[in-house]
C-alpha positions as CSV (number, residue, x, y, z in Angstrom):
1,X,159.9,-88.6,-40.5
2,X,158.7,-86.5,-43.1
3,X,155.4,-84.5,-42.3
4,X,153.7,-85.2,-45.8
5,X,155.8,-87.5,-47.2
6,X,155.8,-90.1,-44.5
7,X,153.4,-89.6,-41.6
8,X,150.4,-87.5,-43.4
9,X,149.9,-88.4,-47.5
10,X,147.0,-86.9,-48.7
11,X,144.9,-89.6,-50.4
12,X,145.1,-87.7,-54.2
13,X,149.0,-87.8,-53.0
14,X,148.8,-91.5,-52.8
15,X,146.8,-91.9,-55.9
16,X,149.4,-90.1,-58.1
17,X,152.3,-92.5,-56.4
18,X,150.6,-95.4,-57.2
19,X,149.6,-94.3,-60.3
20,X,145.6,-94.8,-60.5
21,X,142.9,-92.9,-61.0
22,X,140.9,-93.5,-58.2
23,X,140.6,-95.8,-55.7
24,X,138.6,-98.6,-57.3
25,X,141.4,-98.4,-59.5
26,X,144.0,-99.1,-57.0
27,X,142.3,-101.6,-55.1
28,X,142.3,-104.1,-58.1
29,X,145.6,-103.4,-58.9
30,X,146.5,-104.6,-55.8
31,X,144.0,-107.5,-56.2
32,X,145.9,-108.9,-59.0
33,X,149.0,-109.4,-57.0
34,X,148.3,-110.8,-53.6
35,X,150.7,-112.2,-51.1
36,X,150.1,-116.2,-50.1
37,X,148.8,-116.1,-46.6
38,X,151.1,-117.5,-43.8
39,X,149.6,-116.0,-40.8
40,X,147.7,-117.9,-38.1
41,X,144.3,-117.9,-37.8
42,X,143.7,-118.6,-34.5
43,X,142.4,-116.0,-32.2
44,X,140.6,-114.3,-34.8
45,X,136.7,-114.3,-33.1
46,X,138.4,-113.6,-29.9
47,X,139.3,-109.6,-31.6
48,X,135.4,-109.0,-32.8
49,X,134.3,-106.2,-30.7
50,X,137.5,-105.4,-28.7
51,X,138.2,-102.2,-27.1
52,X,141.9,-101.5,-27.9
53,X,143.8,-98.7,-26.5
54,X,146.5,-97.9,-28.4
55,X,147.9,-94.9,-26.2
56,X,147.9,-97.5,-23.1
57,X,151.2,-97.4,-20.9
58,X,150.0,-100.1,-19.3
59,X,151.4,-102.8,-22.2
60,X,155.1,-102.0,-21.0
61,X,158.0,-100.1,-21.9
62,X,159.2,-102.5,-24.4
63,X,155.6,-104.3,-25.0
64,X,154.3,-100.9,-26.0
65,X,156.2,-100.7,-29.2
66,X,155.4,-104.3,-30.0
67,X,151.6,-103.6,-29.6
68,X,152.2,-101.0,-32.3
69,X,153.5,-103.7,-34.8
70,X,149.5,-105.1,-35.4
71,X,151.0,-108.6,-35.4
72,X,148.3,-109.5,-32.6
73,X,145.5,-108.1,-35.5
74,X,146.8,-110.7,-37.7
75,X,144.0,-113.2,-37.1
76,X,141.8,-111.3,-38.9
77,X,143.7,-111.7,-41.8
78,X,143.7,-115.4,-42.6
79,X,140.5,-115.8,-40.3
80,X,138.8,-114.1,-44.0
81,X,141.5,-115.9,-46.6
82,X,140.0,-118.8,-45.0
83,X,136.3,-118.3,-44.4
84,X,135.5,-115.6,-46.8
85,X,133.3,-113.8,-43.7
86,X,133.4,-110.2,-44.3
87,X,133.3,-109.7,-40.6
88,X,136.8,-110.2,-40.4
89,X,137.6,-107.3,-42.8
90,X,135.6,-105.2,-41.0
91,X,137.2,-105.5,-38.0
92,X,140.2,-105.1,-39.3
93,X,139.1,-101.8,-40.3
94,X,137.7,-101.0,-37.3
95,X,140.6,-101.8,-35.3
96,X,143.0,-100.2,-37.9
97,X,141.8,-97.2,-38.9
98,X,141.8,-96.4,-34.8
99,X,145.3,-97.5,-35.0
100,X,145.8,-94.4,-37.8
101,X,144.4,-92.0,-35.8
102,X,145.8,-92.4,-32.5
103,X,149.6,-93.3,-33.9
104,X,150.5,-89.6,-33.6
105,X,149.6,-89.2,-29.9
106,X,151.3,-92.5,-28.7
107,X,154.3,-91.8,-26.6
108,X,157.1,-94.6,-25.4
109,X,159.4,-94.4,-22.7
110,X,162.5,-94.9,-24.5
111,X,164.2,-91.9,-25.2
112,X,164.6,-90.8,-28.4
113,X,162.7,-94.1,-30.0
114,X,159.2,-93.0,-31.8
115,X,157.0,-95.8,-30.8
116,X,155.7,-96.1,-34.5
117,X,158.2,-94.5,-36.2
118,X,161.5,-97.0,-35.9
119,X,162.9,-100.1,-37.6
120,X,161.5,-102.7,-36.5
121,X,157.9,-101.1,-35.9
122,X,158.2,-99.7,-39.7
123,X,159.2,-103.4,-40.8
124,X,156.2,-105.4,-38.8
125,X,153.6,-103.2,-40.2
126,X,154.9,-103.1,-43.8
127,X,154.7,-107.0,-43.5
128,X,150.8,-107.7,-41.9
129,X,149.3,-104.5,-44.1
130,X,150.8,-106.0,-47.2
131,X,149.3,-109.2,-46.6
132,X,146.3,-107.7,-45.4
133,X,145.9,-105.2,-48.9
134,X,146.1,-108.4,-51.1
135,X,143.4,-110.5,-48.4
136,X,140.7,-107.6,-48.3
137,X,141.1,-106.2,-51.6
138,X,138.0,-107.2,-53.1
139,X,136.4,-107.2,-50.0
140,X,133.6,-104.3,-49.3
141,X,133.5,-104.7,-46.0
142,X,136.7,-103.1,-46.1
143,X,136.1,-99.5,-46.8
144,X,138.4,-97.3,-49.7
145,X,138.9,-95.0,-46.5
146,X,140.9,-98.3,-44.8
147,X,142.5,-99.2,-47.6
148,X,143.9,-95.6,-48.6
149,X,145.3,-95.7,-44.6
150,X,146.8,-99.0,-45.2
151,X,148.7,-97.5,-48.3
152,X,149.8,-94.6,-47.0
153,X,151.3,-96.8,-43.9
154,X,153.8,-99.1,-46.3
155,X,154.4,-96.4,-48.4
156,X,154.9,-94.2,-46.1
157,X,157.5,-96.4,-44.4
158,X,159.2,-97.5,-47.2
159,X,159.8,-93.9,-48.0
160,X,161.2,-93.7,-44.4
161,X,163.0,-97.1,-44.0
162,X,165.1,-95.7,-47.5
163,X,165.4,-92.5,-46.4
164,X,166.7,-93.7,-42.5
165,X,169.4,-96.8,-43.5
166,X,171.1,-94.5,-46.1
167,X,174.5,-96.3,-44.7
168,X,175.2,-99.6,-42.9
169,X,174.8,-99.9,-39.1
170,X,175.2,-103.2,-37.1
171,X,172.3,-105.3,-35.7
172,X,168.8,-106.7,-36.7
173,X,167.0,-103.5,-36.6
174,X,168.3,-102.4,-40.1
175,X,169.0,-106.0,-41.0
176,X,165.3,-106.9,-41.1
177,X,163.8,-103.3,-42.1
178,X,166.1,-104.0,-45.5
179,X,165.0,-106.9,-46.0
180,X,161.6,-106.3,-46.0
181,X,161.6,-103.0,-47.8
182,X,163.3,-105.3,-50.5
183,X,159.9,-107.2,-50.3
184,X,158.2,-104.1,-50.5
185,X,159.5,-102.8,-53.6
186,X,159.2,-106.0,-55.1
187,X,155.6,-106.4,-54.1
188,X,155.1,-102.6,-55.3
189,X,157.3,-102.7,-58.2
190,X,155.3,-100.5,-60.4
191,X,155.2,-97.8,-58.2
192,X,158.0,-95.6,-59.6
193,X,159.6,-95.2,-56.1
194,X,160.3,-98.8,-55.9
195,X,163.9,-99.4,-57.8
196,X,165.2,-96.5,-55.6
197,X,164.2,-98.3,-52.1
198,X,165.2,-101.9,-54.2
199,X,168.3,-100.4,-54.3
200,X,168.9,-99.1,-51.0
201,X,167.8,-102.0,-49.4
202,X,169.7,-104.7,-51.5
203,X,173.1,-101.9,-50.8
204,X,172.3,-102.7,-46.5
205,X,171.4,-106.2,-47.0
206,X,174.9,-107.4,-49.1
207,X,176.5,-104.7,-46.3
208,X,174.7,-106.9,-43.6
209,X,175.8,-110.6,-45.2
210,X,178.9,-109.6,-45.4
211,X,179.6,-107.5,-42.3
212,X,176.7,-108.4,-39.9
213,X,176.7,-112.1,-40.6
214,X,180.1,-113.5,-39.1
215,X,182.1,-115.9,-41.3
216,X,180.6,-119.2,-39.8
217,X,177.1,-118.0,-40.7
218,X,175.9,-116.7,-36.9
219,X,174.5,-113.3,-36.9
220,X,176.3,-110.6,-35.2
221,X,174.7,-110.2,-31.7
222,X,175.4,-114.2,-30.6
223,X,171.7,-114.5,-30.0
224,X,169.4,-117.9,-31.6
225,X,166.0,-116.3,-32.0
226,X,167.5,-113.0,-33.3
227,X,170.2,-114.7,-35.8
228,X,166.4,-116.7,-37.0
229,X,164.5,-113.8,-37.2
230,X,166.8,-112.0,-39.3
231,X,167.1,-115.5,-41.4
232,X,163.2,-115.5,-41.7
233,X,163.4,-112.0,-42.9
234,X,166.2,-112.6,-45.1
235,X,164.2,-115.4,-46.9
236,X,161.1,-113.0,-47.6
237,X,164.2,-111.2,-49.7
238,X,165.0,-114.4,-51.6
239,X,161.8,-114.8,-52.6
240,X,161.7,-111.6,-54.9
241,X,165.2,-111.4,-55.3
242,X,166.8,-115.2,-55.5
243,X,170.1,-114.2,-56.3
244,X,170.5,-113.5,-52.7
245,X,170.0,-117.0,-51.9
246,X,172.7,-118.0,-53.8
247,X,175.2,-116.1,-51.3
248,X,177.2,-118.0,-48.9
249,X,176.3,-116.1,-45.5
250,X,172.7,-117.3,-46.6
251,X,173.5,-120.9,-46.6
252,X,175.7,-119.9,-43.5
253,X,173.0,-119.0,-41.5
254,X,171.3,-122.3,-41.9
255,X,174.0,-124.1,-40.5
256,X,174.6,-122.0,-37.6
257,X,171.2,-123.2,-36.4
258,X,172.5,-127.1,-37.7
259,X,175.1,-126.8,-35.8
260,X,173.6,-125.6,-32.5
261,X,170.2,-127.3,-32.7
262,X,169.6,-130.2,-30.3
263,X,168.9,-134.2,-31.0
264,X,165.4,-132.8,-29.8
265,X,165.0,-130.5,-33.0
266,X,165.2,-126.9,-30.7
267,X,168.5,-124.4,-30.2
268,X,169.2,-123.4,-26.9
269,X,168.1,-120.1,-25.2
270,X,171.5,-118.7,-25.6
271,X,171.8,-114.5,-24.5
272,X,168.7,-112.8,-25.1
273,X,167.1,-115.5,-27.3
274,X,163.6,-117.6,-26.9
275,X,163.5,-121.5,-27.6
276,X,163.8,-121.4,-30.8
277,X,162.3,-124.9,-33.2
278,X,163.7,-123.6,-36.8
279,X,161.6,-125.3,-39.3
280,X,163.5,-127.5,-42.1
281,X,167.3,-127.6,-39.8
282,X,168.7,-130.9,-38.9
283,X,171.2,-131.1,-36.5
284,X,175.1,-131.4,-38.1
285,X,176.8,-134.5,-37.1
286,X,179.3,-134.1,-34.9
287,X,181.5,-131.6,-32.5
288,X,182.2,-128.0,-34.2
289,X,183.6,-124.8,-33.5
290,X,181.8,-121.8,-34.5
291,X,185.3,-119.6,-34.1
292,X,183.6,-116.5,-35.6
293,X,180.8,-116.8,-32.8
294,X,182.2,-117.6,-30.0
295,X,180.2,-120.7,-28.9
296,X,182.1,-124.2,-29.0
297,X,179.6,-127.4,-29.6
298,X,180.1,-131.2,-28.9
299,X,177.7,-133.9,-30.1
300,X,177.9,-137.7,-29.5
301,X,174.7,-139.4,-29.8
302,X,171.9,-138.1,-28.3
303,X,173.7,-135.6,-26.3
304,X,174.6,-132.0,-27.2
305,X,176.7,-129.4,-25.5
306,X,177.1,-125.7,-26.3
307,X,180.1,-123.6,-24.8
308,X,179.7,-119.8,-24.8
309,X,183.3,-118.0,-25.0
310,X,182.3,-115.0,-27.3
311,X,182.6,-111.5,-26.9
312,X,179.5,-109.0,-25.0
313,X,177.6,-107.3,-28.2
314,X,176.2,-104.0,-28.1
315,X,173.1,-102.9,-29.5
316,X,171.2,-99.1,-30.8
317,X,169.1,-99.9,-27.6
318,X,170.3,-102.3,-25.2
319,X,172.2,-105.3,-26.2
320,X,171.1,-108.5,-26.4
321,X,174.2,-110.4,-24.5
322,X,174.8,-111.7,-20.8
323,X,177.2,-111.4,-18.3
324,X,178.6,-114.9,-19.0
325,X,181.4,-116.5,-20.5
326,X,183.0,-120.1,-20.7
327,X,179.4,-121.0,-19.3
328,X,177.8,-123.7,-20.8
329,X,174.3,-125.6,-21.5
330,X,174.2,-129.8,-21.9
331,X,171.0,-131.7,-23.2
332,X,170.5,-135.4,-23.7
333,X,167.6,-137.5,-24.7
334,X,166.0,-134.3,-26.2
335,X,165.7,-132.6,-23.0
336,X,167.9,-130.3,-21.1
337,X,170.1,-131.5,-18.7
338,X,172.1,-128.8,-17.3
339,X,170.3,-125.3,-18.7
340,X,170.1,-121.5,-17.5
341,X,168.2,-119.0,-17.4
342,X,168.1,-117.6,-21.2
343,X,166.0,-115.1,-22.7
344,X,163.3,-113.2,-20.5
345,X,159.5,-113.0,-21.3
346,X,159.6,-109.4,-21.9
347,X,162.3,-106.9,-21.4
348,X,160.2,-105.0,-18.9
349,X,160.1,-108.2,-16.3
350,X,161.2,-106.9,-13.2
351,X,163.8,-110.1,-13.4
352,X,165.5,-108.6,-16.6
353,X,168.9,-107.2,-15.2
354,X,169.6,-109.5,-11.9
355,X,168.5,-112.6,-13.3
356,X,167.6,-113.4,-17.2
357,X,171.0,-111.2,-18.1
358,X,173.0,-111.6,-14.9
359,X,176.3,-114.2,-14.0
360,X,174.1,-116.1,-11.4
361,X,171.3,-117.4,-14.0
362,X,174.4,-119.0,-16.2
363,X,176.6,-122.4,-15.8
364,X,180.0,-120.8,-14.8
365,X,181.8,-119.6,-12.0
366,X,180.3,-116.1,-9.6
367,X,182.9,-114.1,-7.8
368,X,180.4,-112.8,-4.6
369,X,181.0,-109.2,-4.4
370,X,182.3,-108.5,-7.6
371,X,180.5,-107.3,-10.4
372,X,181.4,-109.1,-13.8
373,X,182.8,-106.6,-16.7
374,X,181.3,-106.5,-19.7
375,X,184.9,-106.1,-21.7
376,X,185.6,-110.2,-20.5
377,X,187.6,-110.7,-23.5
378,X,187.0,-114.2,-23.5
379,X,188.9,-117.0,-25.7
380,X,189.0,-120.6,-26.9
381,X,192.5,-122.1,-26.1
382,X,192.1,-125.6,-27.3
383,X,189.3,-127.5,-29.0
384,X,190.2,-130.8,-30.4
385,X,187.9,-133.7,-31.3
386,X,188.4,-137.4,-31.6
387,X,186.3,-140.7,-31.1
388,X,187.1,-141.0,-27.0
389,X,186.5,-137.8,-26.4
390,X,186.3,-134.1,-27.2
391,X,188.0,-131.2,-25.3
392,X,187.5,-127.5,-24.9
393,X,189.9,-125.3,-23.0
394,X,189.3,-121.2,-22.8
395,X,189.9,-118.1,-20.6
396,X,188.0,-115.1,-19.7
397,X,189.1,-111.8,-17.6
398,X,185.3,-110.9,-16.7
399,X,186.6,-110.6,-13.2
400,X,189.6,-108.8,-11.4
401,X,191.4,-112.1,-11.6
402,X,191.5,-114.5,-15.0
403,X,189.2,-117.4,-15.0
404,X,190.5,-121.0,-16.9
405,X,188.2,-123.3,-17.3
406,X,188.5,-126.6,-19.4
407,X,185.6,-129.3,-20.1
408,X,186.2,-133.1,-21.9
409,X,183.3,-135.0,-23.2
410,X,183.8,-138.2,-22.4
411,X,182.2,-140.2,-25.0
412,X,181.2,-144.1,-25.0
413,X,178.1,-145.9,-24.1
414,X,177.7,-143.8,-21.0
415,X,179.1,-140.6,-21.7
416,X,180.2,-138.0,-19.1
417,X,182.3,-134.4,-18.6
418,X,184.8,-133.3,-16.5
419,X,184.6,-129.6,-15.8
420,X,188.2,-128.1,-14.4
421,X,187.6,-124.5,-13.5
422,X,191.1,-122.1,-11.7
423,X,190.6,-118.5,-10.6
424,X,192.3,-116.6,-7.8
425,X,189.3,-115.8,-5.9
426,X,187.1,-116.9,-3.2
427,X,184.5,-118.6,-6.1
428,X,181.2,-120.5,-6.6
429,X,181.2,-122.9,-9.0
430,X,177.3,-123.1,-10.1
431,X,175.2,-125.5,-12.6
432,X,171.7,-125.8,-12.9
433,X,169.2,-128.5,-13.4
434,X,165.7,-128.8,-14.0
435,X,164.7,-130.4,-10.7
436,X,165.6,-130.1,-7.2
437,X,169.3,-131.1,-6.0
438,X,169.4,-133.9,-3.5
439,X,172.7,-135.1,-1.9
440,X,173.9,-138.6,-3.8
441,X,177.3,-140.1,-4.0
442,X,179.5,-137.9,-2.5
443,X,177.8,-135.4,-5.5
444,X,174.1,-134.2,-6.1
445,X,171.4,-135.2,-8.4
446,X,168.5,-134.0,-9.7
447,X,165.6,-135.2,-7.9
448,X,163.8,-136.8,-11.1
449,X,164.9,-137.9,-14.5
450,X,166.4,-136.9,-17.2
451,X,169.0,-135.4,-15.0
452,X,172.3,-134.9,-14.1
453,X,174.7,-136.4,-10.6
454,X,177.2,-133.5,-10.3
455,X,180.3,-134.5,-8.3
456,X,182.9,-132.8,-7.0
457,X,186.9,-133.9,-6.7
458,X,187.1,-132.0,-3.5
459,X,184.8,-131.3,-1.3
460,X,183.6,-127.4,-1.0
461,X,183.4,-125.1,1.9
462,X,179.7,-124.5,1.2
463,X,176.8,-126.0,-1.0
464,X,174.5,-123.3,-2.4
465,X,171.0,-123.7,-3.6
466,X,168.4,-121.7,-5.4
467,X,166.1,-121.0,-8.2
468,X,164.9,-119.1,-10.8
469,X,162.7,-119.5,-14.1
470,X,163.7,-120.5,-17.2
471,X,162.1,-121.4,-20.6
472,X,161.7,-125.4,-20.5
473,X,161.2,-127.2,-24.0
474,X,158.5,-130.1,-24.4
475,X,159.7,-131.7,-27.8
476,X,155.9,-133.3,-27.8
477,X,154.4,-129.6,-28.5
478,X,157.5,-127.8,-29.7
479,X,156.7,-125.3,-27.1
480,X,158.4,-123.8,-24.0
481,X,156.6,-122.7,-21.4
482,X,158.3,-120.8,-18.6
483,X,159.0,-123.1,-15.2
484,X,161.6,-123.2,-12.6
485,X,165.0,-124.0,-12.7
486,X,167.3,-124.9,-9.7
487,X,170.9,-124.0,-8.8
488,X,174.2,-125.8,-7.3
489,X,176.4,-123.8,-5.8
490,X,180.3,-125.2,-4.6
491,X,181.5,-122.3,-3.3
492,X,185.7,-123.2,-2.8
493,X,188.2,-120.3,-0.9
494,X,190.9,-121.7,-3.1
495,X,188.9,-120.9,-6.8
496,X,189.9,-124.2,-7.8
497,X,187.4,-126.8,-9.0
498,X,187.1,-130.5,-10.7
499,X,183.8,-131.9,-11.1
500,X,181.9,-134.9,-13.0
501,X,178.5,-134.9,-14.7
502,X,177.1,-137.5,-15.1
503,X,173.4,-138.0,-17.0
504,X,170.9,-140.2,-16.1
505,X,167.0,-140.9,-17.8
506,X,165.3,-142.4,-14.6
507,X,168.1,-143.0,-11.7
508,X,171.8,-141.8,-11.2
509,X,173.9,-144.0,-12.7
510,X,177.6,-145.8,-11.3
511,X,180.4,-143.2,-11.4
512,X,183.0,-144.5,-13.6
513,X,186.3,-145.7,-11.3
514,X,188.3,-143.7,-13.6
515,X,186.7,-140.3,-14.1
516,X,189.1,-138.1,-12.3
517,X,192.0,-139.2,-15.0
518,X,190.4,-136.4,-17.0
519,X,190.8,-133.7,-14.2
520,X,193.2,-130.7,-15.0
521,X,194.1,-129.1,-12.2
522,X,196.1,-126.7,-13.5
């Protein structure tokens, strides 16, 4: 970054950019063009008075640079759009104008990766001190000194978000930094910098539709909550530039969510993604195949099931997939059924790498002792669809030896699957549910409803349990608080497996006489 340019403009520098004569000047000019406030207020009295210490290790490796975004000094914002109290802006100043001074001394733990001076950091900021010029413009309780800091920060990053994605690169760091210095130049349009970073950004953001966005509308790194923040971000593009939204990767996107989104609104956890409840998607009828992606879907009713058979992503950092494949997640009534362990609260947990990311937190088979390869080179071999019943058949070489694995969705008024899974190892084939697994049947159930009775064709040598935490949805708050989630392990010498699920709301129901006509046992 730029000594001057970037990280240090002079304040009669930043006059001359923007064009006024003196700060009173500026601050008006801004005044006549504010941004609609979308931020939540919530939390905003809580940040009077705080003692924040922005050169703090203590927030986390990762949690460090997202302290440095200022979205948690975003109360403050709409607290005054919606009360009018100038307390609010002076806080805000407070609290930023320590921010300003201390963002040169702050160092992170990633090498190489300036804590305030990267893509994503750069994006966050240009998005909360935008909205927060236009709310405290007028305001006195924000001082000119403030406000001069705030406009040296977006321009300052614009100048550096035009000046760093000078040519495409994959992922959602540069996808959303273009999208929002798009915004920026819009928002700024009369400073005469602004068509030069409007046209760098609208160069990476057709670049990124058409080589970061994959052909059925999912975002490069596989991952829900990613593909939705770079949708989200995409969107604050359309608004100043609508001829964007006319491009078919935009409307793509949407039904990538449509398409994976549950009967209960929410898209699973898949990879590194949160719970995500994407405002304004309704699930697509039906079973699809999201070829580009990698993830295979059925949908019958209430009841939804996702296959992951894609390929492992990388990333500029670390990348955002698991050491999965051909695993898979069911939900009925809403509510998960057979889930996994998904996206972790931070990437600093300690559970990161052996559980969140690892084989053993995912619905597929574990090889003990060997370690799973990140070039799997997974595939779909069949997927066909008709009113009994859909099918899904795929392959992955993630271990020494090639996994098959096939799953039929047996539909009707009580609908089922029939997993078949064949490897040459000594193998555990492993589900998990949200409850407890009690014996049942000649199979195992959850120990409460909704849940699933797993049953086996063949009995296993062993029977494995054990847990680990997950994200859970409650479709009555659209939240997803983290709670426990509990493994079945059939662990067979011979690598071969056929085995029913069967849901249930309150008990486990009758096993159809006629299941194991859908085994494969190949």
């Amino acid at each position: 970054m730029h000594p001057t340019r970037m990280r240090h403009i002079t304040d009669e520098a930043l006059l001359d950019a923007i064009g006024a004569r003196d700060v009173a000047a500026a601050r008006a000019w801004r005044w006549r063009r504010p941004v609609p406030a979308a931020l939540a207020a919530a939390g905003a009295d809580a940040l009077l008075g705080i003692e924040a210490d922005f050169l703090d290790k203590g927030h986390g490796r990762s949690l460090l640079y997202g302290f440095h975004y200022l979205r948690w000094m975003t109360p403050l914002i709409t607290a005054y759009a919606e009360t009018g109290d100038p307390r609010y802006a002076a806080e805000w100043d407070r609290l930023f104008s320590q921010w300003y001074a201390d963002r040169d001394r702050v160092e992170g733990d990633w090498p190489g990766l300036d804590v305030v001076w990267y893509s994503l950091g750069v994006r966050a900021r240009a998005m909360y001190v935008t909205e927060a010029l236009a709310v405290f413009a007028g305001e006195p309780a924000l001082s000119d000194a403030c406000w001069l800091r705030m406009m040296k920060t977006v321009v300052g990053g614009a100048r550096w978000s035009a000046e760093e994605h000078d040519e495409f690169r994959h992922g959602n760091w540069q996808f959303v930094n273009a999208c929002e210095l798009l915004h920026t130049a819009r928002v700024f349009a009369d400073l005469p910098e602004a068509a030069e970073w409007a046209e760098v950004a609208l160069a990476r953001i057709l670049e990124h539709l058409e080589r970061d966005v994959r052909a059925d509308g999912g975002h490069h790194e596989r991952s829900p909550s990613y593909h939705l923040m770079c949708l989200d971000n995409l969107e604050r593009a359309v608004a100043v530039e609508p001829a964007l939204g006319e491009h078919p990767r935009h409307q793509a996107m949407h039904r990538w969510l449509a398409v994976l989104a549950t009967s209960g609104g929410w898209v699973p956890h898949l990879q590194d993604s949160g719970l995500i409840w994407p405002e304004g998607v309704r699930p697509v009828e039906g079973s699809h195949n999201l070829e580009a992606s990698g993830y295979a879907t059925f949908r019958h009713d209430h009841f939804h099931t996702v296959v992951n058979y894609g390929p492992y992503v990388g990333h500029e950092l670390e990348p955002h997939s698991h050491h999965a494949a051909l695993d898979f997640v069911l939900t009925g009534w809403g509510v998960p059924l057979a889930w996994e362990g998904g996206g972790p609260p931070s990437y600093d947990d300690p559970g990161y790498y052996d559980w969140y990311q690892a084989t053993r937190a995912h619905n597929t088979l574990l090889v003990p002792g060997e370690d799973y390869t990140e070039d799997r080179r997974a595939a779909c071999d069949l997927f066909s669809v008709s009113a009994r019943a859909d099918v899904f058949a795929g392959h992955h070489h993630g271990y020494s030896a090639r996994h098959d694995r096939r799953i039929v969705f047996v539909k009707g008024d009580e609908p089922y699957w029939v997993v078949t899974d064949t490897i040459d190892a000594d193998a555990v084939w492993q589900i998990h549910g949200l409850s407890p697994w009690v014996a049942r049947d000649g199979g195992f159930a959850g120990t409460k409803g909704p849940g699933i009775l797993v049953v086996p064709l063949e009995p296993p040598d062993a029977v494995l349990h054990g847990t680990g935490p997950a994200r859970i949805p409650d479709p009555a708050t659209r939240t997803a608080e983290y709670g426990e989630i509990h493994s079945l392990g059939l662990r067979r010498a011979d690598g071969r497996f056929t085995v029913g699920i069967f849901p249930y709301r309150d008990e486990p129901p009758s096993i159809p006489q006629d299941w194991t006509v859908h085994a494969d046992r190949r």
